[in-house]
C-alpha positions as CSV (number, residue, x, y, z in Angstrom):
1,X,61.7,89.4,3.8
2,X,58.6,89.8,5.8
3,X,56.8,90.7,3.3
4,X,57.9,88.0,1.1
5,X,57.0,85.4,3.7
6,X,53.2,86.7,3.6
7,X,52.7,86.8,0.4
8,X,54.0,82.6,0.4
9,X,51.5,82.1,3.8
10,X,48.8,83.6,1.1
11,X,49.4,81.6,-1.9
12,X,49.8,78.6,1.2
13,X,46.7,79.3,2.5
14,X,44.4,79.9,-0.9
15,X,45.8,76.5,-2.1
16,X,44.6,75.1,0.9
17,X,41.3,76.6,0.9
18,X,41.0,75.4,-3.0
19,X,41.7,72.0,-1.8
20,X,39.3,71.7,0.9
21,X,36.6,73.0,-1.3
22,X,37.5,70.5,-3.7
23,X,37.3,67.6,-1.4
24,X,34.3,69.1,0.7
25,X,32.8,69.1,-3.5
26,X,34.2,65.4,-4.4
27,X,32.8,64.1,-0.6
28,X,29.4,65.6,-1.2
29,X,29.3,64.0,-4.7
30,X,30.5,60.4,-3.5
31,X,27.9,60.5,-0.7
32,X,25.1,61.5,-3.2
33,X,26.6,58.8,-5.1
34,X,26.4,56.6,-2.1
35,X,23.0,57.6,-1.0
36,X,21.2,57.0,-4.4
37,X,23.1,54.0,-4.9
38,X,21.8,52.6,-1.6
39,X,18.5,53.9,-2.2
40,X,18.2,52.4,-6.1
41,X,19.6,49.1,-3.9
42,X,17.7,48.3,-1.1
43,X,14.4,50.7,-1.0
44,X,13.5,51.8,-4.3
45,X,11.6,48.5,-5.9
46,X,14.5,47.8,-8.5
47,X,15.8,45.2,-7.0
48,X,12.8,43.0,-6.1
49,X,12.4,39.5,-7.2
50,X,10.4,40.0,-10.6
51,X,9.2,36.0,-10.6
52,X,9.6,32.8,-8.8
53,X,10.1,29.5,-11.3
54,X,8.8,26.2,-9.9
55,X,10.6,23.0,-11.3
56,X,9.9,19.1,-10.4
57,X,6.1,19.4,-9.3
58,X,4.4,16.1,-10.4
59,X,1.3,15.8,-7.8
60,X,2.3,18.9,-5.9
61,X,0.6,22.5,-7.6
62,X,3.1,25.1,-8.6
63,X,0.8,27.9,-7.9
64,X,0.8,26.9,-4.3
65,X,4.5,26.7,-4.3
66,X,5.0,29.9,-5.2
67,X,2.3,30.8,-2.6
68,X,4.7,29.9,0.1
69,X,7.5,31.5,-1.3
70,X,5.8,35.0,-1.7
71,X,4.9,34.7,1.8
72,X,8.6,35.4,2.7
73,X,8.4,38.6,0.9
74,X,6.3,40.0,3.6
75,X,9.0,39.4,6.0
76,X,11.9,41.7,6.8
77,X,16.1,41.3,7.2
78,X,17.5,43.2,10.0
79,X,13.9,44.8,10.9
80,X,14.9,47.2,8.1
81,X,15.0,45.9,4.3
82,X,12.3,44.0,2.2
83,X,13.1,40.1,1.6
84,X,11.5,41.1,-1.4
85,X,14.7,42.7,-1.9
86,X,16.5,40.0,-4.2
87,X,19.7,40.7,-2.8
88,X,18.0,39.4,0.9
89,X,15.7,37.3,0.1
90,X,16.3,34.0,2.5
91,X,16.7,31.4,0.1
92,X,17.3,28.6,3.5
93,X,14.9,29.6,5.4
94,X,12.2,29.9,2.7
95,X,12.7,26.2,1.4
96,X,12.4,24.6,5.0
97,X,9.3,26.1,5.2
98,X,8.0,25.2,1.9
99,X,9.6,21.3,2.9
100,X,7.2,21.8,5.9
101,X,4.4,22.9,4.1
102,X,4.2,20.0,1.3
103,X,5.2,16.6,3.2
104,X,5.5,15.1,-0.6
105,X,8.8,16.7,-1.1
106,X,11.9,14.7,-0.7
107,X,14.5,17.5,-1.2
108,X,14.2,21.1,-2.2
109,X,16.8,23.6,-2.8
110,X,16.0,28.0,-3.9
111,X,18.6,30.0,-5.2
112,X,18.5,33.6,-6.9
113,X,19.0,34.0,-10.6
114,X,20.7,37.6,-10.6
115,X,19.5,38.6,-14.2
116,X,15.9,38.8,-14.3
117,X,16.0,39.2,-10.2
118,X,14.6,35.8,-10.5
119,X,14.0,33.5,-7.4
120,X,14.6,29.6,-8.8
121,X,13.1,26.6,-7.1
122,X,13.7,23.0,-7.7
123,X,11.6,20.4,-6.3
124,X,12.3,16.6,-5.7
125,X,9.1,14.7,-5.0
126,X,9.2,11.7,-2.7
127,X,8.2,8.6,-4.7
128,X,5.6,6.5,-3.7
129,X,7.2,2.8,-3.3
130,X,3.7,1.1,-1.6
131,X,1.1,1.8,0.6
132,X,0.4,1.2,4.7
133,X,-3.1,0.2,5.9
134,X,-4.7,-0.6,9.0
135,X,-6.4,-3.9,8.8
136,X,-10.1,-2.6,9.5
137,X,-11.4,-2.3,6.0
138,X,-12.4,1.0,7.1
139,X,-9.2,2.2,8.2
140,X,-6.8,4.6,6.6
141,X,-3.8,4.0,4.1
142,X,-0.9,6.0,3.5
143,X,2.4,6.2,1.0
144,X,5.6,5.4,1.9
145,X,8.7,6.2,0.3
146,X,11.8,3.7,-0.2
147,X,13.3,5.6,2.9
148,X,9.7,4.1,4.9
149,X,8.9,7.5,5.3
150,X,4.7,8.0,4.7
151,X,3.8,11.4,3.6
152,X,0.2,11.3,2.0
153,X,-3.1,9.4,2.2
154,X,-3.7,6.7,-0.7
155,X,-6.6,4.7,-1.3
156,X,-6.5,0.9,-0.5
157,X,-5.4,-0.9,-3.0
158,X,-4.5,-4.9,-3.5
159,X,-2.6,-6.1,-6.7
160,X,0.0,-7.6,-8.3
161,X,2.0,-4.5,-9.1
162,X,1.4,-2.6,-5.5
163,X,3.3,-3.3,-2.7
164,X,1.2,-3.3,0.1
165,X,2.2,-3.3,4.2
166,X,-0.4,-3.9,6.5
167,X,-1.2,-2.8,10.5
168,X,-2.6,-3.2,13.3
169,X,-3.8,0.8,13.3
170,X,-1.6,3.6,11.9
171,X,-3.5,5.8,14.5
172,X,-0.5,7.0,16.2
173,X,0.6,8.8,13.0
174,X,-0.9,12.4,13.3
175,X,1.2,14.4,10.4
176,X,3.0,14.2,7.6
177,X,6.1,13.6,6.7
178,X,6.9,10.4,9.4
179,X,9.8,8.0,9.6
180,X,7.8,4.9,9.5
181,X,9.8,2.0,8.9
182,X,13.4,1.6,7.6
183,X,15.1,1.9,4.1
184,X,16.4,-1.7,5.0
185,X,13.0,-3.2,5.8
186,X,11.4,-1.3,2.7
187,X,14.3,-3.0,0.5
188,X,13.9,-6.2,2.0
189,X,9.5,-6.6,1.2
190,X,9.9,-4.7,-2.2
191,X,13.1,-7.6,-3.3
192,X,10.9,-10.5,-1.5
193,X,7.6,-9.4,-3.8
194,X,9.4,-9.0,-7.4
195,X,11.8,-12.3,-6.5
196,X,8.8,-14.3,-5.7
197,X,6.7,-13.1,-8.2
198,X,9.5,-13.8,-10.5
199,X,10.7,-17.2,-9.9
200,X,6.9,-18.7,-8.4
201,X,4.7,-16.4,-10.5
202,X,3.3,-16.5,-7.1
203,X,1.6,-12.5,-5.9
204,X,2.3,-11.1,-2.5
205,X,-0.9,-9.1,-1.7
206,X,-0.1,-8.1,1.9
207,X,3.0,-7.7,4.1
208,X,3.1,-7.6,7.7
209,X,6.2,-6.8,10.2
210,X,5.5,-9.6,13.1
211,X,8.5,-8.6,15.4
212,X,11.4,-6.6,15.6
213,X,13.9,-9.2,15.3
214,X,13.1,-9.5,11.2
215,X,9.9,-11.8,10.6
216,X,7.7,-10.9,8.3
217,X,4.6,-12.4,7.4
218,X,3.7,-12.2,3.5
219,X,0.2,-12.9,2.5
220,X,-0.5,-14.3,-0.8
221,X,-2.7,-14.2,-3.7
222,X,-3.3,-18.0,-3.9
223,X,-4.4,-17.9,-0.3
224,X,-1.5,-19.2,1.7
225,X,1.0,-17.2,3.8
226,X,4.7,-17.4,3.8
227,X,7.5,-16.5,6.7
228,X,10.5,-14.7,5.4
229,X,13.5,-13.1,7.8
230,X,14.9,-10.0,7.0
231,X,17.9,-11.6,7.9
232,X,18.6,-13.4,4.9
233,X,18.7,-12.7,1.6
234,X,15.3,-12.3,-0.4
235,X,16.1,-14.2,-3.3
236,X,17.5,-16.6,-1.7
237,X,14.7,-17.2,-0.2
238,X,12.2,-16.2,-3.4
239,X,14.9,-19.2,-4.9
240,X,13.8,-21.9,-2.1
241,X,10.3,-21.6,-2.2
242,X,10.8,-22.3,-6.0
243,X,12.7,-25.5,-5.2
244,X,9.9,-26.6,-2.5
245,X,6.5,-25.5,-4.5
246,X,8.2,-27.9,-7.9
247,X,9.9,-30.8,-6.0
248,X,8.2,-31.8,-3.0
249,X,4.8,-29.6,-3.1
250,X,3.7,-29.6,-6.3
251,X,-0.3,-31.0,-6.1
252,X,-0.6,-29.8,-2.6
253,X,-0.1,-26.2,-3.7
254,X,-3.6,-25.2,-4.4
255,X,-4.1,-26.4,0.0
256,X,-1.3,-25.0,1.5
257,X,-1.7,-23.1,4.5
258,X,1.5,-21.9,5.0
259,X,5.5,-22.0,4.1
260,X,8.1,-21.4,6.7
261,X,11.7,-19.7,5.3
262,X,12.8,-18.6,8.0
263,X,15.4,-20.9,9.2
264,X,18.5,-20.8,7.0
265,X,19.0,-23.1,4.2
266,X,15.3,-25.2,5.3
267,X,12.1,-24.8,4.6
268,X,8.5,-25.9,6.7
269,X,5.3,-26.0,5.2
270,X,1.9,-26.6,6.4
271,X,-1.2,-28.2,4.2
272,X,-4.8,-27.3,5.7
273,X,-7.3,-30.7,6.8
274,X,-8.4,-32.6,4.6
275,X,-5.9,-31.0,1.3
């Protein structure tokens, strides 16, 4: 019986030996697995990001786009793997500092295109809805946006078809992109100029913001100025100064000096001596 119970403890014990092998063989090939997997992964180049596509440039250059973007690859994650690594590349981070980089972008987004091990980024220019000068001839002007945001230099320019914001100095403004004025207030000039324009045939060369409760001072091609509020509506207003220049001004036009909207529902004008 002894003998027999040996003999069992053997077979026991060579089975278990067998299986320990067998899982000592099947753990050493998982973590080889493991290990070149990890290596092929995250340290072995086949997984960088092959190219970077650019999308929605119109004044900005793609080449310097990509420029910034590259830059992250020098950069590491977790003091350890390569952002060139596609599968850590900082998409976030990567566009805020391309956003800081090129004032003239409104909106930007990067995001990875897994086959190719591309890196995809779409670009939303800010566009130009007039131009902000100082009033010395000599002085800068810049582009604003329909936001009121300025983000580049522009040359000065007086037309029918610009719309054109003038100031006392923009000397305070220092860098680019900067909340200048308000969507409201850019909304309000660029309505006053096409209404008028429309219904007077009349051109608005210059606006100027007098105050902060909403006058605004539009200078015009034909040599007179006219007072607008932002607090009423700008065709209305376009719609009055119709009414006044045909009914009561009519041969006076050509010597006005100025035409008051500003009061609700009235209107004041002013001829120069002697017109």
């Amino acid at each position: 019986m002894a003998h027999h119970v040996s003999v069992h403890d053997h077979l026991r014990q060579k089975r278990a030996h067998k299986q320990k092998k067998r899982l000592i063989l099947y753990s050493s090939f998982f973590i080889s697995v493991f290990i070149g997997l990890f290596y092929v992964l995250f340290f072995s180049g086949y997984c960088d990001v092959r190219s970077i596509a650019v999308s929605g440039t119109e004044t900005i250059q793609t080449d310097a786009v990509r420029v910034v973007v590259a830059d992250a690859f020098t950069e590491r994650s977790l003091f350890i793997f390569s952002n060139k690594n596609f599968l850590f590349f900082p998409t976030y981070e990567t566009a805020r500092a391309v956003k800081e980089k090129f004032p003239a972008i409104d909106s930007i987004t990067i995001s990875r295109k897994i086959w190719g091990a591309e890196v995809v980024v779409a670009i939303v220019e800010r566009k130009p809805a007039g131009i902000v000068c100082g009033k010395p001839q000599q002085d800068a002007c810049m582009y604003f946006d329909p936001g009121g945001v300025v983000f580049a230099m522009a040359p000065r320019i007086v037309g029918a078809s610009v719309l054109r914001i003038e100031e006392e100095s923009l000397g305070e403004i220092t860098s680019f992109p900067a909340q200048k004025y308000s969507a409201d207030s850019i909304g309000f000039v660029t309505l006053a100029k096409r209404h008028v324009r429309e219904k007077t045939d009349i051109t608005i060369e210059t606006f100027v913001f007098l105050n902060e409760y909403g006058d605004v001072e539009a200078r015009t091609q034909e040599g007179f100025l006219i007072l607008l509020s932002m607090k009423q509506d700008a065709e209305l207003q376009a719609q009055i100064l119709k009414n006044l220049l045909s009914a009561e001004i009519k041969d006076h036009a050509p010597n006005l000096e100025y035409i008051d909207l500003r009061v609700e529902n009235r209107a004041y004008y002013k001829v120069k001596s002697g017109g």
